[in-house]
N, C-alpha and C positions, 0 to 999 in steps of 0.2 A: 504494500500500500504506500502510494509518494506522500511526504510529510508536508503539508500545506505551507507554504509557505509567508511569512508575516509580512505584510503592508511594512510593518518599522525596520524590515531590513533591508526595502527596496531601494533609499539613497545609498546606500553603501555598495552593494552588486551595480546598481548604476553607475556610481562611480568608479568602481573599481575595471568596469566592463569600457568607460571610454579611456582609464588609465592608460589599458592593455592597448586600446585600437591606435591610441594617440601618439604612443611611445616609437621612437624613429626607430626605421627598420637602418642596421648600421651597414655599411656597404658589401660587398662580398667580397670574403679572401682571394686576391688573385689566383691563389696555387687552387682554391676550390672553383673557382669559376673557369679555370682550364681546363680541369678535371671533367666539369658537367658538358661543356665545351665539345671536350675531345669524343666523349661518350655520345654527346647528340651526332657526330659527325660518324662515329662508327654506326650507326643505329640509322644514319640515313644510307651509306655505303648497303648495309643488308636489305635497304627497302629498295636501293637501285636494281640491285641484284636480283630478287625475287622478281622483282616488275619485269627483267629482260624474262627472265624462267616462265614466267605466268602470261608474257604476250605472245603476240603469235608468229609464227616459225618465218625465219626471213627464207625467201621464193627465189632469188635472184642472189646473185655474186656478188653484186657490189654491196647488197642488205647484208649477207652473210659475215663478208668482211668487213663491214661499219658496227655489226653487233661484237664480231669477236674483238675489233677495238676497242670498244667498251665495257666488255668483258676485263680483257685483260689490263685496262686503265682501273680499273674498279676492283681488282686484286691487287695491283701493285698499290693503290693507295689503300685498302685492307688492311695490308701488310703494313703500310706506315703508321697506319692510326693505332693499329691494335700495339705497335711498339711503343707509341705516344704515351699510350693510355698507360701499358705496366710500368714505364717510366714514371709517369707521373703517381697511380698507386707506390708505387714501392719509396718515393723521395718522404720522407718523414718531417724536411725542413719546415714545414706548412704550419707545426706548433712550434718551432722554435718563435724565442720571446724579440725578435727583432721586430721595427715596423712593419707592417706589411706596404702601408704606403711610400715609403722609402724604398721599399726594395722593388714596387712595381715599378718607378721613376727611373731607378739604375737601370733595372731592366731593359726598360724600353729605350733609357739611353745608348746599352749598348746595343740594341736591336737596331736603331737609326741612329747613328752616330751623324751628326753636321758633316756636310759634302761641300765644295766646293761653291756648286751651284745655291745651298742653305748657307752660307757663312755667318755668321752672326745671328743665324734664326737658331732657338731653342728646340730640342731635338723632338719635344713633346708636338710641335707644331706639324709634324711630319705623319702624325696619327690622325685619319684619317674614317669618316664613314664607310662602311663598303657600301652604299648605293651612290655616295657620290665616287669612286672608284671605278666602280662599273662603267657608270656614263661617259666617265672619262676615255676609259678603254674602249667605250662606243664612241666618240668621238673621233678617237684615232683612229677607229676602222672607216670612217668616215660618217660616222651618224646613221649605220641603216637601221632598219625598222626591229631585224631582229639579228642576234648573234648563238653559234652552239656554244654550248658552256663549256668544251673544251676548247674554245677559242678564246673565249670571253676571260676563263683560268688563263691562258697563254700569253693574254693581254696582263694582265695584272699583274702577273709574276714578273713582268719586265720593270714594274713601279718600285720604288725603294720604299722605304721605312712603312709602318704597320699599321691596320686598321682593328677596329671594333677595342682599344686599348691593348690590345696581346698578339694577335696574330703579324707575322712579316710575311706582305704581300709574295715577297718572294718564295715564299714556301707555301701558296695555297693548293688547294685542290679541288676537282670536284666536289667531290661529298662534303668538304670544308664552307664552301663558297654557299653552297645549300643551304647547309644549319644556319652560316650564318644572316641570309637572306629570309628566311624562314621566320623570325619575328618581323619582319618588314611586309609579310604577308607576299613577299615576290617568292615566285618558282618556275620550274620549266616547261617549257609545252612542247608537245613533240608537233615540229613544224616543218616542212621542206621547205629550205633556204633558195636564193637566185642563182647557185651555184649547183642547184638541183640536189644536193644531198639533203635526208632528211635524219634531223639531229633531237633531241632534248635540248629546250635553244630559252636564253632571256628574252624578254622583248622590253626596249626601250620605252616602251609607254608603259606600262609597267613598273619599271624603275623611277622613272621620272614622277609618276603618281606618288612613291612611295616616299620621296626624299625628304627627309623632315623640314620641318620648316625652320628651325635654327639651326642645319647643319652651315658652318663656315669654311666648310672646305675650300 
């Protein structure tokens, strides 16, 4: 039987109920936010994989060898993530008693060290949205409507210093590029390009919808 609860203890659960809601949620650890990171990025690797498994059988030559590229693009980054990941499980430094804001700061300073072409800009400045990233990289290809996301990766990984605080553009990937498009609500659609190949591809309006409104990149 539930014990009825008194009127006179109702300010107190009240107050104590917006204590709880009001109280700032404190930022996340960077070593734990790589962790959940790296894990979205394997978890999207196995939905890519399953999806080629579960669709339907490529008819033609040149389908055969566009899947088995993607195939074996999607096992060699497999293989990198899932190293990522034990790396990252197995590093214990996470509770040691240093800042963690300090240490995400060196990090990324040595990630984007100041370049010639940055002289005098602060190396923090070189971090980057990945949707303005993206567009950038569509720019370069000259602005078409849409691009394959092994293109789109290929673009990127040519830009220096890091996006989303922790990732170095130059070491992204597919299944990377996903996750982290994935809270901007962007993803891929399987589209035949002007090049007549048909890819898992971004499309620029898409991206451009998505770009926050105070990014300063």
């Amino acid at each position: 039987m539930t014990t009825p609860l008194h009127l006179d203890a109702l300010p107190g659960l009240i107050t104590r109920l917006l204590t709880d809601a009001l109280h700032p949620i404190p930022a996340p650890h960077p070593h734990h936010q790589a962790l959940l990171q790296a894990k979205e990025a394997q978890t999207e690797i196995d939905r890519a994989l399953r999806a080629i498994l579960d669709g339907p059988t490529p008819t033609t030559q040149a389908d055969i060898e566009a899947e088995l590229n993607d195939v074996m693009g999607l096992l060699v980054d497999k293989l990198d993530t899932d190293r990522e990941l034990r790396l990252l499980l197995g590093d214990d430094t996470c509770c040691a008693g240093a800042e963690p804001e300090h240490e995400e700061q060196t990090a990324v300073a040595e990630i984007a060290p100041a370049t010639e072409d940055h002289a005098g800009v602060a190396p923090s400045v070189l971090d980057r949205c990945i949707v303005s990233a993206c567009l950038s990289a569509f720019d370069d290809h000259g602005a078409p409507d849409a691009l394959a996301s092994s293109d789109l990766v290929a673009a990127l990984r040519t830009m220096s210093g890091v996006t989303e605080e922790h990732w170095p553009l130059a070491e992204l990937t597919q299944p990377r590029l996903a996750a982290l498009l994935r809270p901007y609500k962007v993803s891929t659609r399987d589209l035949t390009l002007p090049d007549g190949r048909r890819r898992k591809s971004y499309q620029r309006a898409a991206l451009e919808a998505a770009l926050p409104d105070d990014c300063g990149c």
